[in-house]
Structure formats: C-alpha cells, structure tokens
C-alpha positions in Angstrom: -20.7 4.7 8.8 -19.2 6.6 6.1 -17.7 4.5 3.3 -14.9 5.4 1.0 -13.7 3.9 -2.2 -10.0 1.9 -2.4 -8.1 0.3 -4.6 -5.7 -2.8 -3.4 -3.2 -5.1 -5.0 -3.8 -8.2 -4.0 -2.2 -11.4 -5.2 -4.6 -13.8 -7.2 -4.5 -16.6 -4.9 -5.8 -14.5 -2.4 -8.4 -13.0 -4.9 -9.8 -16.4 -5.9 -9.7 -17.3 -1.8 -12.2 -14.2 -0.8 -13.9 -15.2 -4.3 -14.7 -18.2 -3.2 -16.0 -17.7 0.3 -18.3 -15.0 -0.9 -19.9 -17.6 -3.8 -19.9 -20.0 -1.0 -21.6 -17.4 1.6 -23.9 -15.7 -0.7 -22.3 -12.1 -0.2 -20.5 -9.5 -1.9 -16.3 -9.7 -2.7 -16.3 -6.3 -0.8 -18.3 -8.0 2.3 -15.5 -10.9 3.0 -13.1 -8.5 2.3 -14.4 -6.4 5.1 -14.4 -9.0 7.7 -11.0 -10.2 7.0 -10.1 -6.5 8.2 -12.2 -6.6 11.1 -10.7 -10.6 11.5 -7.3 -8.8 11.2 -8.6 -6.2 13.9 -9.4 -8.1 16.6 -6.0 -9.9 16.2 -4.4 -6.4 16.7 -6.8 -5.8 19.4 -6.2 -8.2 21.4 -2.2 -8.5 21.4 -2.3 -4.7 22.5 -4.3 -5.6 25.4 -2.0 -8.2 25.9 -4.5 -11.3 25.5 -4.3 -14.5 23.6 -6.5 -16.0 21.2 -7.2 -19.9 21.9 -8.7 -22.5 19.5 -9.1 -25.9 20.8 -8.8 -28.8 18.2 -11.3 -31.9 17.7 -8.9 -33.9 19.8 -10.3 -31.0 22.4 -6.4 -29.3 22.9 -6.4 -25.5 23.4 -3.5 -23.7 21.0 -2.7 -20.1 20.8 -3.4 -18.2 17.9 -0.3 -16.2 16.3 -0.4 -13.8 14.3 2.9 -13.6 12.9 
C-alpha cells in the first residue's frame, strides 16, 4: 500500500492518549494512530450496512456501541 505523508492538529490530551498506548504496546505513534482510523472505519462500516456493534459487560449485558 502506498503511503503518503500528513500533517494533523490534534489536541494534546489526545496526543498523550495515542502516546501512551504506543509506549505501552511497543509500537510506533503513527501505528496507533493508524488503527484508530481503521477503529473509526469499521464504525462507519458497519452503520452503512445497517449493523450494530455489541459489547457485553463483566456483569455479561450486551450494549450497543454508538458512535455519536
């Protein structure tokens, strides 16, 4: 795949977050900032084929993810 150079604003608490998780992960900035996208993708995926995302809880209840 063909990569390409960006520049984003991003506000700090959200730099130190995906700081954080790539420390904790042992990869690059740019790495968990490319799975957030694809994260982000999937979200947009599925609403457009008009499917919910489910989590279920430790008390074992199923919940809908939103993503709005």
């Amino acid at each position: 795949m063909a990569m390409k150079k960006i520049t984003v604003n991003l506000p700090e608490d959200q730099v130190e977050f995906l700081q954080k998780i790539a420390a904790e992960e042992h990869v690059t900035f740019t790495d968990v900032l490319r799975r957030s996208i694809n994260s982000e993708k999937f979200f947009v995926d599925q609403e457009k084929n008009k499917r919910k995302v489910l989590v279920e809880d430790a008390d074992h209840r199923i919940r809908e993810v939103m993503r709005k």
